[in-house]
C-alpha positions in Angstrom: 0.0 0.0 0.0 2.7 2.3 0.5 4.4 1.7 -2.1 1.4 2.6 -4.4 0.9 5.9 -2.5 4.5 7.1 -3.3 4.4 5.8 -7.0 1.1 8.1 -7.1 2.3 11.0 -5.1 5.7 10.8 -7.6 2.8 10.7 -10.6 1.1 14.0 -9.6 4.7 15.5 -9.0 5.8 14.8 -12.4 2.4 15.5 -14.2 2.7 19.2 -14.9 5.9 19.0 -16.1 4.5 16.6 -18.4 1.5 17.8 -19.9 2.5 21.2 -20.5 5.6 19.8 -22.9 7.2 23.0 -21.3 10.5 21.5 -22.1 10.3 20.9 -25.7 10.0 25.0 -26.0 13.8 26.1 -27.7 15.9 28.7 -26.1 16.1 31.5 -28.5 18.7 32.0 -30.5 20.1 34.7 -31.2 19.6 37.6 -34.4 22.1 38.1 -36.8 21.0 40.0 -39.8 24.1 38.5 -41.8 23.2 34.9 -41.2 21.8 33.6 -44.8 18.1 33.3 -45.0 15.9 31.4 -46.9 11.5 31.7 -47.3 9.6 29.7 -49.2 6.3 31.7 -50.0 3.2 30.3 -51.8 1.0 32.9 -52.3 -0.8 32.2 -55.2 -3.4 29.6 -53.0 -4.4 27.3 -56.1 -5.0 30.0 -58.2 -3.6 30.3 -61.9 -3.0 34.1 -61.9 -1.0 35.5 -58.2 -1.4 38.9 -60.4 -5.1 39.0 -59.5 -6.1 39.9 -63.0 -9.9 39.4 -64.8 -10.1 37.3 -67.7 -10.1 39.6 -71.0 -8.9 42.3 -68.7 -5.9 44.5 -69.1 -6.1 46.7 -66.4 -5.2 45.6 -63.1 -8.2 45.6 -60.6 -5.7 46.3 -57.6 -3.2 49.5 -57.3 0.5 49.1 -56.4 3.0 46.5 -57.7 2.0 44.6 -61.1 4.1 41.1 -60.3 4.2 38.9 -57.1 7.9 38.8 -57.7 7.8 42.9 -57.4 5.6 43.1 -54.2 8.5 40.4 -52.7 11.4 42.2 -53.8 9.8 45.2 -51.6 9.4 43.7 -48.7 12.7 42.0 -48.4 14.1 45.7 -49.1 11.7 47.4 -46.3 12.3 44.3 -44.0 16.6 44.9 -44.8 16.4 48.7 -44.0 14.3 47.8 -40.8 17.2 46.6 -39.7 16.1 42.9 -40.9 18.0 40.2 -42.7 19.9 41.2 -45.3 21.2 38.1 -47.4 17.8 36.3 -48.0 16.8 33.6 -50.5 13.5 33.5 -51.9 11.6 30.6 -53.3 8.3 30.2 -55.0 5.6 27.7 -55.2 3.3 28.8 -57.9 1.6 27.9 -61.1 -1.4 24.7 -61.0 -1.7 21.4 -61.9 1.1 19.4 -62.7 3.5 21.7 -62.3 2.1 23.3 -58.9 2.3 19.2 -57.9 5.4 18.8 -58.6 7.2 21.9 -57.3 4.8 20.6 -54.0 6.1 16.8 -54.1 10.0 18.2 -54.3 9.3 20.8 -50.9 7.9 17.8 -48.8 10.9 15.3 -49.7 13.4 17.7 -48.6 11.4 18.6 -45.4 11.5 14.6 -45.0 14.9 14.7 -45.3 15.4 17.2 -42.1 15.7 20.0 -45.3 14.0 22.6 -46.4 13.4 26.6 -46.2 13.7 28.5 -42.7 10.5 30.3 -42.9 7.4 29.5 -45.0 4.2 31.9 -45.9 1.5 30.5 -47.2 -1.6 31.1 -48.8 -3.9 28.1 -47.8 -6.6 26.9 -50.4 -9.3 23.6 -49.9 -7.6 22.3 -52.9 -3.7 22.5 -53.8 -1.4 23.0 -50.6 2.2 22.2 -49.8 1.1 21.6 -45.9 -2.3 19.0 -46.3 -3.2 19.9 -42.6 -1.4 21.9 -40.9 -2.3 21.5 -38.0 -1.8 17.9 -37.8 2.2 19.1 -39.0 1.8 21.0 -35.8 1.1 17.8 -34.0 3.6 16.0 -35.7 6.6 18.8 -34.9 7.6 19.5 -38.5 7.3 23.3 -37.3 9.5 25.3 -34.6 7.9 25.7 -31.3 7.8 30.4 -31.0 6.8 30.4 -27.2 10.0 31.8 -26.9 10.6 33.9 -29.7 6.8 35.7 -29.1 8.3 36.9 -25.8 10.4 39.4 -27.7 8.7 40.0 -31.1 9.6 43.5 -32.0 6.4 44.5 -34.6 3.0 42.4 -34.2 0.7 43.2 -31.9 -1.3 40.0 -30.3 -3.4 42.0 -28.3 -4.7 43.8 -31.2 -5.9 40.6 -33.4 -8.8 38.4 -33.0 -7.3 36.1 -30.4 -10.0 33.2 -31.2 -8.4 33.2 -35.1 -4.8 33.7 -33.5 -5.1 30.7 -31.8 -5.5 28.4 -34.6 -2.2 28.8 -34.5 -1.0 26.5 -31.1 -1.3 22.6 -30.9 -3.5 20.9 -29.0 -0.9 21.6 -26.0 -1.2 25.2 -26.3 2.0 26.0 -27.6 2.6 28.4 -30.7 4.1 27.1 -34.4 1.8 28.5 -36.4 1.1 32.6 -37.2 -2.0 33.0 -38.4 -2.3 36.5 -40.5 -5.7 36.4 -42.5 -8.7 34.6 -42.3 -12.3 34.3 -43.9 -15.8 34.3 -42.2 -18.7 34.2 -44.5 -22.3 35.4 -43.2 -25.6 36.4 -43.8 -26.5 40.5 -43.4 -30.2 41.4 -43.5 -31.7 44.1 -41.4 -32.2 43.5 -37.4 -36.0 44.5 -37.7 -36.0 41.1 -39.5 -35.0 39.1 -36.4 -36.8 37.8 -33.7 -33.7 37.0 -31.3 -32.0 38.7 -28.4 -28.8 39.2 -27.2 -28.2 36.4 -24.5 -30.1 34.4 -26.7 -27.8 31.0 -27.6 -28.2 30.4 -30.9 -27.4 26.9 -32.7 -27.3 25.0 -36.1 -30.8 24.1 -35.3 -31.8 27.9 -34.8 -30.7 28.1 -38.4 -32.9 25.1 -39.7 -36.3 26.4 -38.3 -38.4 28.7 -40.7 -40.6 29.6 -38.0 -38.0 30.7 -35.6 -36.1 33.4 -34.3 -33.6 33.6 -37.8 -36.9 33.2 -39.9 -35.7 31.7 -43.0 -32.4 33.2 -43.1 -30.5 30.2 -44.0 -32.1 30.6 -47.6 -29.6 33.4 -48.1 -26.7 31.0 -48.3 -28.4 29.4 -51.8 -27.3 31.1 -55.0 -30.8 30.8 -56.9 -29.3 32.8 -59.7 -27.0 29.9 -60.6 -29.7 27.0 -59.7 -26.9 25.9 -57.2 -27.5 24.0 -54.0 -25.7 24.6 -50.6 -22.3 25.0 -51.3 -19.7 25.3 -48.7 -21.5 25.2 -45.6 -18.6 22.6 -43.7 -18.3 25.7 -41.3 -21.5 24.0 -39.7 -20.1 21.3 -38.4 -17.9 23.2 -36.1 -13.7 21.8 -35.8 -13.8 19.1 -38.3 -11.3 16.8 -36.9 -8.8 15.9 -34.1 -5.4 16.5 -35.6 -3.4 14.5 -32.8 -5.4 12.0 -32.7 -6.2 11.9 -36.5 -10.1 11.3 -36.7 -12.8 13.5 -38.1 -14.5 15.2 -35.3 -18.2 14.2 -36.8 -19.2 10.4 -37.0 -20.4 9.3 -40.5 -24.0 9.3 -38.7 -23.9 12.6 -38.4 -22.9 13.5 -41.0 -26.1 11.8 -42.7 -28.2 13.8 -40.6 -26.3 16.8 -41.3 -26.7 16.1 -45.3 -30.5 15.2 -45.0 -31.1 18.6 -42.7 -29.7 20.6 -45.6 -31.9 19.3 -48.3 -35.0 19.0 -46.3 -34.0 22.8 -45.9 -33.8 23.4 -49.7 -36.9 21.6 -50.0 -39.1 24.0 -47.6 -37.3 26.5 -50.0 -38.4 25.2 -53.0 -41.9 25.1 -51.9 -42.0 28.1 -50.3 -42.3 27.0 -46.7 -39.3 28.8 -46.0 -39.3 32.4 -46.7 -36.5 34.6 -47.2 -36.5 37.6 -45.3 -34.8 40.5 -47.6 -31.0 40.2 -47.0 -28.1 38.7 -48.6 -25.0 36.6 -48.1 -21.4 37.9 -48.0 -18.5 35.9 -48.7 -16.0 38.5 -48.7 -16.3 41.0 -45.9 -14.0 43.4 -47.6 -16.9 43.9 -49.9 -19.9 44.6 -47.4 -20.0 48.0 -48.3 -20.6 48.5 -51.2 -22.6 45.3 -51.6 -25.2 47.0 -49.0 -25.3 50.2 -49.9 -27.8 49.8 -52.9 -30.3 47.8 -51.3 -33.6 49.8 -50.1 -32.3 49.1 -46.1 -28.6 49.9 -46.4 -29.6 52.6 -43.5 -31.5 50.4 -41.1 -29.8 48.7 -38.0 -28.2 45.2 -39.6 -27.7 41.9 -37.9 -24.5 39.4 -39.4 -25.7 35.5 -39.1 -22.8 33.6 -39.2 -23.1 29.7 -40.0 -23.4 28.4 -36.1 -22.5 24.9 -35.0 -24.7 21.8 -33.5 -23.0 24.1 -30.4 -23.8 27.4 -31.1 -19.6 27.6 -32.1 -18.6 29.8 -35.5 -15.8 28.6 -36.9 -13.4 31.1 -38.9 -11.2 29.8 -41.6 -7.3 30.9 -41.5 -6.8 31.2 -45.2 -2.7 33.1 -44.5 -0.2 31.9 -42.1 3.6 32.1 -41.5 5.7 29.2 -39.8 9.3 28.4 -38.8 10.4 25.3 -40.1 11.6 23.5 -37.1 15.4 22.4 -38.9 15.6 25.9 -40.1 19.5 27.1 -40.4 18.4 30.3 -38.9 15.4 29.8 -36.9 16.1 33.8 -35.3 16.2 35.2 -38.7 13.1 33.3 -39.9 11.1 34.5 -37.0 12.5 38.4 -37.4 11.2 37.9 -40.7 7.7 36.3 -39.9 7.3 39.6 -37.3 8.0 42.0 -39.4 5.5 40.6 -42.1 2.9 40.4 -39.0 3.4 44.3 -37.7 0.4 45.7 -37.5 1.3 49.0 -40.0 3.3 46.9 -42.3 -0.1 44.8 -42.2 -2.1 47.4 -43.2 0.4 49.4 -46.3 2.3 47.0 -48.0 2.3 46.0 -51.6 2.8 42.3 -50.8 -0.5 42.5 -48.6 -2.1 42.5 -53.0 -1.4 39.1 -52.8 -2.4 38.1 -49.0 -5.5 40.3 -48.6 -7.5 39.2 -52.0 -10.4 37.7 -50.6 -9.4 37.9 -46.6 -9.6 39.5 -43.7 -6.4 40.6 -41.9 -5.8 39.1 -37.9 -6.2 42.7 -37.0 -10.0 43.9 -36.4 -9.2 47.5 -36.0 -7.7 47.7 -39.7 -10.8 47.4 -41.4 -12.4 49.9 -38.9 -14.3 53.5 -39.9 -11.2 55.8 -41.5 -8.9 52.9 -42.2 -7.5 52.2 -45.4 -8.3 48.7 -46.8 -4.9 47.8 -49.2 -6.5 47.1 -52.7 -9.5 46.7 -52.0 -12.2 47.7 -55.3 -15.2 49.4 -55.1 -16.5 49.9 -58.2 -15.5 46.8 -60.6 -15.4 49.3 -63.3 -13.8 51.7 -62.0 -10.4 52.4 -61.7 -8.2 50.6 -59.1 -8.2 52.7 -56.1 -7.6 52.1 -52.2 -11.1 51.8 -50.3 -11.7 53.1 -47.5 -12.6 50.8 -44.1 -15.6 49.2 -43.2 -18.0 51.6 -41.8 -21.3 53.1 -40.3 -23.8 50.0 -39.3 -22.0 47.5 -41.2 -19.0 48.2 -39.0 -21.4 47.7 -35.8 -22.2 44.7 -37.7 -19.3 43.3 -38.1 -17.9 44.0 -35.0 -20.7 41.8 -33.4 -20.1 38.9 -35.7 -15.9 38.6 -34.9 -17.1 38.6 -31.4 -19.5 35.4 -32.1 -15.6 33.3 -33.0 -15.3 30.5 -30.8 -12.5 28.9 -32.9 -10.7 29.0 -36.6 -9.0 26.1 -38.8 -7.3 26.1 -41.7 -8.9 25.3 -45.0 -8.0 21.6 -46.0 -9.1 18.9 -48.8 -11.6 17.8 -46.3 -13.8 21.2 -46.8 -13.9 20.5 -50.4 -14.8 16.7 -50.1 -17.5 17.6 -47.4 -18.9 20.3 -50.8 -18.3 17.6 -53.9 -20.1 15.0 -50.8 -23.2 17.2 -50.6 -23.9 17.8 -54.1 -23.1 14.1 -55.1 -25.7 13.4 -52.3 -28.9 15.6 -53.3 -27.9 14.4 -56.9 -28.4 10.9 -55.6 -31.9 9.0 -56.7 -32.4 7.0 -53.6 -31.8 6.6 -50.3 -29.2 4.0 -50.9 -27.5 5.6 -53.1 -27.3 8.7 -50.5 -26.0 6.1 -47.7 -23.6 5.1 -50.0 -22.5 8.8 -50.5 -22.1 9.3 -47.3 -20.0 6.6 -46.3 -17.6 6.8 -49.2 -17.1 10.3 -48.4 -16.4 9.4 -44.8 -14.4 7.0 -45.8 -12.2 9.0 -48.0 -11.9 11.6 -44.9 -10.9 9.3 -43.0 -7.9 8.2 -45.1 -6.9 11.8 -46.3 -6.2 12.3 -42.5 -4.3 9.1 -42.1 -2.2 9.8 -45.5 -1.3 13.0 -45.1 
């Protein structure tokens, strides 16, 4: 018996030290803006033009620099006379396809191999990415541990961003790797007087689903009629959608059934009009909520922003631009100096590279987009000239401020959001309901094994 009670007593001694992984956190080292630098940056997210241009279009829609390799070449000259590094290596993941897949497949067998760049920023898309799921690669230690370097960055601000976006950033321990920069958070905006809800009321996935409740049918706003499309892109709903340490979908193919069947039973109170849309519309890309309200009949009106909730009541961000040590960088000090300076909260908010970064995003900062702030190359009119737009303002900013407060958490966009999409419309295609169970457990399946390959 005594023996037991010492072995225990020794247990609860050692058990801080060992689930806080306080240990594993490196010792900084130290700056040296000679040490040789290298940063691998994938900016163009899947896309097959990083310039940002219209088809048939020769105008750019966006002011400053015209190339990627332009808007760079300026920030490794600001970051230099910042007192930055100064001998710095740039590579680029680009292009799509075969090529984009190959330039991918040579990065991962040199980070494999213990190689590699020092720093990497990255653009993350649902489709094309270098890092499948990163935060699994946070799980799995491929990136450096910055507890240590956060304690003396020089230029970002972490009490100024969205903390619940920021934090996408840590591994299930709560230590950093990852710096999240933008993000994306799609939503409905209609006027209040539409609304039947309050404040401290807690609203769910459910709340969403009932016609007849609070939200009305304001779910119908997410369906582009125009197009005769079905729910797209509504994974957001089903809150975190996996465990990345312990490598299983954070849904059970069940529900996910139900989750499919709620969506079309939804679309079919649409179609018959048993759900009605209250006047309103849905906004992809917050940068563009001005302008897209202002011509509607209630652009003056107090206006509500109905994110997609959770089963919960959670809303769950996207981080769609991060930056990340490699953990065998050569020069971990310069990478992070580097990865700062890109994160400062001005340098955030004027910077030509910010053309490529801030397309469709939001930046980790909430006061940038605030009343009187510029918005980098942001358009207003599509055919007007490409001009700087001003912030997001007036009752759309009140708006807006109330929906970032509704973030309980952010992930990174991954292959399993666009599986969860194809899933969907594969299973309100289907003809009967075994062909929709067999949907749904094929594309459970193929989760499944996209987190255990990757």
């Amino acid at each position: 018996m005594l023996r037991k009670l010492s072995a225990l007593l020794l247990a609860l001694l050692l058990l801080p030290a060992c689930s806080a992984r306080r240990a594993d956190i490196p010792k900084p080292k130290a700056f040296d803006p000679e040490e040789p630098l290298t940063i691998c940056f994938d900016l163009d997210g899947g896309t097959t033009d990083p310039r940002h241009y219209e088809i048939d279009r020769i105008t750019p829609l966006y002011t400053g620099v015209e190339t990627r390799q332009q808007a760079v070449d300026l920030f490794l000259k600001d970051m230099e006379e910042a007192g930055g590094p100064r001998d710095v290596q740039v590579e680029f993941i680009e292009g799509y396809g075969s090529l984009r897949e190959g330039q991918l497949t040579h990065m991962r067998s040199e980070l494999m191999a213990g190689k590699g760049p020092d720093l990497f920023v990255i653009c993350q898309s649902a489709y094309s990415n270098l890092f499948l799921f990163p935060e699994k690669k946070m799980e799995d230690g491929l990136f450096l541990c910055l507890d240590g370097y956060m304690d003396g960055a020089q230029f970002m601000e972490p009490d100024k961003m969205l903390t619940k976006v920021f934090d996408a950033g840590r591994a299930s321990d709560g230590r950093r790797f990852l710096l999240p920069m933008t993000y994306s958070l799609g939503a409905a905006v209609l006027p209040s007087s539409q609304l039947d809800i309050d404040t401290e009321q807690e609203l769910t996935f459910s709340s969403l689903l009932d016609p007849n409740g609070g939200l009305g049918g304001v779910l119908g706003l997410w369906r582009d009629d125009e197009y005769g499309d079905p729910f797209l892109d509504m994974y957001p709903a089903l809150g975190q959608l996996a465990d990345y340490k312990a490598e299983s979908l954070g849904f059970s193919k069940e529900e996910l059934g139900e989750f499919f069947a709620a969506l079309s039973r939804y679309e079919e109170q649409l179609d018959s009009g048993e759900a009605q849309r209250p006047k309103g519309l849905h906004i992809s890309n917050m940068l563009l909520v001005n302008g897209a309200v202002t011509s509607r009949s209630w652009a003056m009106e107090p206006l509500t922003m109905v994110p997609l909730y959770d089963s919960e009541g959670g809303v769950t961000a996207r981080v769609n631009c991060f930056a990340g040590v490699n953990a065998n960088a050569g020069n971990p000090a310069g990478a992070f100096w580097a990865a700062d300076y890109l994160l400062g909260h001005d340098y955030m908010q004027n910077s030509d590279i910010y053309m490529y970064i801030f397309s469709a995003t939001l930046p980790i900062y909430g006061d940038i987009l605030g009343p009187g702030a510029h918005v980098p190359y942001v358009r207003s009119d599509p055919e007007a000239a490409p001009k700087i737009e001003s912030g997001i303002d007036g009752n759309c900013w009140e708006a807006f401020q109330q929906l970032t407060g509704k973030i309980t958490g952010a992930e990174f966009p991954t292959a399993l959001d666009s599986e969860l999409t194809r899933a969907y419309c594969a299973y309100i295609a289907a003809e009967s309901g075994s062909q929709r169970e067999k949907v749904i457990s094929e594309a459970y399946t193929a989760m499944e094994m996209m987190l255990g390959e990757s």
